[in-house]
C-alpha positions as CSV (number, residue, x, y, z in Angstrom):
1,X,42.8,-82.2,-41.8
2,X,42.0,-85.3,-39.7
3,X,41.0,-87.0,-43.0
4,X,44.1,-86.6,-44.5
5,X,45.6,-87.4,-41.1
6,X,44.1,-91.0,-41.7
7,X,45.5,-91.4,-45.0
8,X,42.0,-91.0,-46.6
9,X,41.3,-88.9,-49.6
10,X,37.6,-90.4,-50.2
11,X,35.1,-87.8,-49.6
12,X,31.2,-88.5,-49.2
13,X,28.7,-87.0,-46.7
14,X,28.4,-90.0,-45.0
15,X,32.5,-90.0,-44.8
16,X,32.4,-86.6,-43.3
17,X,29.8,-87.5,-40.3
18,X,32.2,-90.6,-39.6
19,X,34.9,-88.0,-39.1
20,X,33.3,-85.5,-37.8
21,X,31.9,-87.8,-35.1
22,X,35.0,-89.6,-34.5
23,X,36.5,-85.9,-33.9
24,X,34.2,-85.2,-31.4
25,X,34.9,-88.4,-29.6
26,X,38.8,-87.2,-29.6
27,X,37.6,-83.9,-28.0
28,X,37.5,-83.8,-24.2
29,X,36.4,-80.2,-23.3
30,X,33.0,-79.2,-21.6
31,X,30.7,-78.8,-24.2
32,X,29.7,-74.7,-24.2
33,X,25.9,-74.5,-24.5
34,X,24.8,-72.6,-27.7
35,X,23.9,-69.4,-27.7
36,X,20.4,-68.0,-28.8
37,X,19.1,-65.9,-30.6
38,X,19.4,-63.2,-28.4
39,X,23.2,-63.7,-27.1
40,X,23.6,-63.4,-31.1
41,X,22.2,-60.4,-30.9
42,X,23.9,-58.7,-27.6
43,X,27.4,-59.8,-29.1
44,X,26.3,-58.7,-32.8
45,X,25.6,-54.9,-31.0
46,X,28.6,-55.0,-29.0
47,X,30.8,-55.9,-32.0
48,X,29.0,-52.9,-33.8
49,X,30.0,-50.5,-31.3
50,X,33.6,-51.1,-31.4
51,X,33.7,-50.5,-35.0
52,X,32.4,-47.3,-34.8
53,X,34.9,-46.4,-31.7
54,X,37.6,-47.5,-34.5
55,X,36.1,-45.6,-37.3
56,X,35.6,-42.5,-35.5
57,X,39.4,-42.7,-34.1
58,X,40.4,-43.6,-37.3
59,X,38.5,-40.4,-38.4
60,X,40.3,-38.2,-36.0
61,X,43.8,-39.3,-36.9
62,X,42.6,-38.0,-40.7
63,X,41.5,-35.0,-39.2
64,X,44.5,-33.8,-37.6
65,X,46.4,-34.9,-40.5
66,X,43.9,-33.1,-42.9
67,X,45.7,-30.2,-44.8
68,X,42.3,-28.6,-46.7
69,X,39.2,-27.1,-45.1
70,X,37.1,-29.1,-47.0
71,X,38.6,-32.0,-45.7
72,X,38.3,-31.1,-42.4
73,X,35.0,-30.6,-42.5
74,X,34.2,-33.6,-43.8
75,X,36.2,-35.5,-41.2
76,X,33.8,-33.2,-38.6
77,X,30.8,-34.4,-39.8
78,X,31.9,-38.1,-40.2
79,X,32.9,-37.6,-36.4
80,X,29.7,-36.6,-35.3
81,X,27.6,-38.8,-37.4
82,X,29.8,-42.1,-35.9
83,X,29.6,-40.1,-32.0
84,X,25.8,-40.2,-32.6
85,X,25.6,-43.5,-34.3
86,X,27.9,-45.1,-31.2
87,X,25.5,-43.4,-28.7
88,X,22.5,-45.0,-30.4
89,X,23.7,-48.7,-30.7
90,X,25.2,-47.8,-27.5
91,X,21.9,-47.3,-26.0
92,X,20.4,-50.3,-27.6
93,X,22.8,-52.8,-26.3
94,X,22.5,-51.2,-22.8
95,X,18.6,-52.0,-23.0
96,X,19.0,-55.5,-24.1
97,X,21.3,-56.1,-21.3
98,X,19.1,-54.3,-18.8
99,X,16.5,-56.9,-20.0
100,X,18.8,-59.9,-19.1
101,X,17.7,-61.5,-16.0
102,X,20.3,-60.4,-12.9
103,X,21.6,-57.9,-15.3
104,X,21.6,-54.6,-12.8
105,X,23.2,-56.7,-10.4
106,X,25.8,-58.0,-12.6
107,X,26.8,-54.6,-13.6
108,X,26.8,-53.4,-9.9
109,X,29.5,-56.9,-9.3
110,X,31.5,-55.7,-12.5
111,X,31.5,-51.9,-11.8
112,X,32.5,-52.6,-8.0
113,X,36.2,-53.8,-9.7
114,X,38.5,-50.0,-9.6
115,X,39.0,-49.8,-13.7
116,X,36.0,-51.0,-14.6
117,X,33.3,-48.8,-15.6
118,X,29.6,-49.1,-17.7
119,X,31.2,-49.0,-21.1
120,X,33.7,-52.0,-19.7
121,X,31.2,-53.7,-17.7
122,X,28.7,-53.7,-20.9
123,X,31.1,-54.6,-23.1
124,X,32.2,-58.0,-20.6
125,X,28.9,-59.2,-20.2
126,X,27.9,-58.8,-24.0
127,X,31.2,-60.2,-25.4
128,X,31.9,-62.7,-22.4
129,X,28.7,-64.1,-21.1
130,X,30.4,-67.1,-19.7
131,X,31.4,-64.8,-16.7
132,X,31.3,-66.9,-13.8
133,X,31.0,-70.3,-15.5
134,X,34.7,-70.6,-15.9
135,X,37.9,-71.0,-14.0
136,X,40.6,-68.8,-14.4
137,X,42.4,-70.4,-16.9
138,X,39.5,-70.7,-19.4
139,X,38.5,-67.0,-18.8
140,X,42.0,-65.7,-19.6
141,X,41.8,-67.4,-22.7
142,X,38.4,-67.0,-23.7
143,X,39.3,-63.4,-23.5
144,X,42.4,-63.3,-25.2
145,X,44.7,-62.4,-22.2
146,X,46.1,-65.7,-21.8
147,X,49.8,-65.8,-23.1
148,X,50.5,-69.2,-25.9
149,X,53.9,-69.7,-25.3
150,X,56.1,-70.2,-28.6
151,X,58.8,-72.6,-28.0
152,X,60.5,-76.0,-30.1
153,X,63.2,-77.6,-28.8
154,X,66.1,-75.0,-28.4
155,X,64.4,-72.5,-29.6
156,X,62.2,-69.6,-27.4
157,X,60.1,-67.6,-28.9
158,X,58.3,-64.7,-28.3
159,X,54.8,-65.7,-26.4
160,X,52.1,-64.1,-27.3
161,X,48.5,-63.5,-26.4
162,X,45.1,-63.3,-28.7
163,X,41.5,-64.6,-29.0
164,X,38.2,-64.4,-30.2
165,X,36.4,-62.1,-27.8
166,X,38.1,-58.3,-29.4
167,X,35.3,-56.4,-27.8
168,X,35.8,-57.5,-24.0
169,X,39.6,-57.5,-25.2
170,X,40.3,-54.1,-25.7
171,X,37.8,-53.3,-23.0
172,X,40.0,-54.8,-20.9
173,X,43.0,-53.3,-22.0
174,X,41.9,-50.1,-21.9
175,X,40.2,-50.6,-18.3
176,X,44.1,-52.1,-17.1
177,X,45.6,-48.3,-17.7
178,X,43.0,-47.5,-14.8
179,X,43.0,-50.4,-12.8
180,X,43.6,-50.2,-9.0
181,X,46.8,-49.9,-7.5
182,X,47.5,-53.5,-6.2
183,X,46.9,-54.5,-10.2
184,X,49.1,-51.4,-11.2
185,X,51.9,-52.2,-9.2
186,X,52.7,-55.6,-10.5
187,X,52.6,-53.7,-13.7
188,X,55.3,-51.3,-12.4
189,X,57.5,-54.4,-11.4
190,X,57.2,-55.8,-15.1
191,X,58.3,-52.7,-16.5
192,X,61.5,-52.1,-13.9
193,X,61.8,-55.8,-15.2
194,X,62.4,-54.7,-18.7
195,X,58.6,-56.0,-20.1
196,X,57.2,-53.7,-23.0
197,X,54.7,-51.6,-21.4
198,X,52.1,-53.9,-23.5
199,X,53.0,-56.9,-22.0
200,X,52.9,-55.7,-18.6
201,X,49.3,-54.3,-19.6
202,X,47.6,-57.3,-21.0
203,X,48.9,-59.0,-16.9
204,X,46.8,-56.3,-15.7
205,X,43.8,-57.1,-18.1
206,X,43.9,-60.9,-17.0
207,X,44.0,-60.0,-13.4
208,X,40.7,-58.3,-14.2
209,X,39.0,-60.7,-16.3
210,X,39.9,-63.3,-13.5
211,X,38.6,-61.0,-10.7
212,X,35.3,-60.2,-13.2
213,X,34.9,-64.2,-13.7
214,X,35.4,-65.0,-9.3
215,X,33.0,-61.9,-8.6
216,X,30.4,-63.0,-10.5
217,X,30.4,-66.7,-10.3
218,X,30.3,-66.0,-5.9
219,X,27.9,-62.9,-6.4
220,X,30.3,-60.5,-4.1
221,X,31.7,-57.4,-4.6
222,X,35.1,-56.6,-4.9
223,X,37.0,-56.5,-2.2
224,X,40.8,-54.8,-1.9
225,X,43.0,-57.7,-1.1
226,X,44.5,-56.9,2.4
């Protein structure tokens, strides 16, 4: 794109590192430190475990919709083979956390947040290990919670919100239906304000990431705003 943006259709290896140097020149955000072999590995188990919580829901929903015996039964088994598989990666991602250096205590920081329990705590620090390197802008988005507005000159859009980080995502969104009440009651006032119920939601699930990110980046617990 930024070659064509110059007006240049040439293209050589040495043309591309030019470009591709010049880009990074244009670029002003902190550089993010690479992850290793072992981040790779956390994230690759955390993203495996949410696609077997989707395949056994998915599962289910044939289940109750299954209209044979046969069929049922097979939807039973493929239940309990993904429930056992889920609890085995499960158990494996757990350990490699445990492992991490100041991982007990990060958990204890996470779980101290009302919502947030091991599955959401586990599924933060494997799919968001930036926790408490961020400010509360970056963390929202990282996360996916922050909301892209979608306006052009007299026209408003709806905004939306999305990102690259699905596993701490839904972990979050899920965590926001049991969130404490100071988080829920802003929910309540978007709703009375006429927000859909998923808007109103995904504010509680920022409010949490941003409380995760502060907790952890000043090592204290969480503390009920007076």
């Amino acid at each position: 794109a930024l070659r064509f943006a110059e007006g240049k259709r040439a293209k050589t290896d040495r043309l591309d590192a030019g470009l591709i140097a010049r880009f990074a020149l244009m670029m002003d955000d902190a550089a993010r430190p690479i992850p290793n072999a072992k981040a790779y590995e956390i994230k690759a188990l955390s993203t495996r475990r949410r696609q077997l919580v989707e395949m056994a829901a998915a599962e289910k929903v044939r289940l109750k919709q299954a209209l044979d015996a046969v069929v049922a039964t097979s939807c039973r088994q493929m239940i309990a083979l993904l429930v056992a598989e889920r609890g085995r990666v499960g158990a494996q991602l757990a350990a490699e956390l445990a492992a991490v250096d100041g991982g007990a205590e990060c958990d204890a920081l996470l779980q101290s947040i009302p919502g947030i329990g091991p599955a959401t705590a586990m599924a933060l620090r494997a799919d968001l290990p930036e926790l408490g390197q961020l400010d509360r802008k970056a963390v929202a988005h990282l996360a996916g919670l922050a909301r892209h507005p979608n306006q052009s000159h007299t026209r408003t859009g709806q905004a939306h919100s999305g990102g690259d980080r699905p596993c701490a995502r839904a972990a979050l969104y899920m965590a926001a239906i049991s969130a404490d009440k100071g988080f829920i009651a802003e929910c309540h006032a978007m709703r009375t304000a006429g927000k859909p119920a998923k808007v109103a939601l995904i504010a509680v699930a920022r409010k949490l990431v941003v409380a995760a990110n502060a907790i952890v980046k000043f090592g204290q617990p969480w503390q009920k705003p007076a």
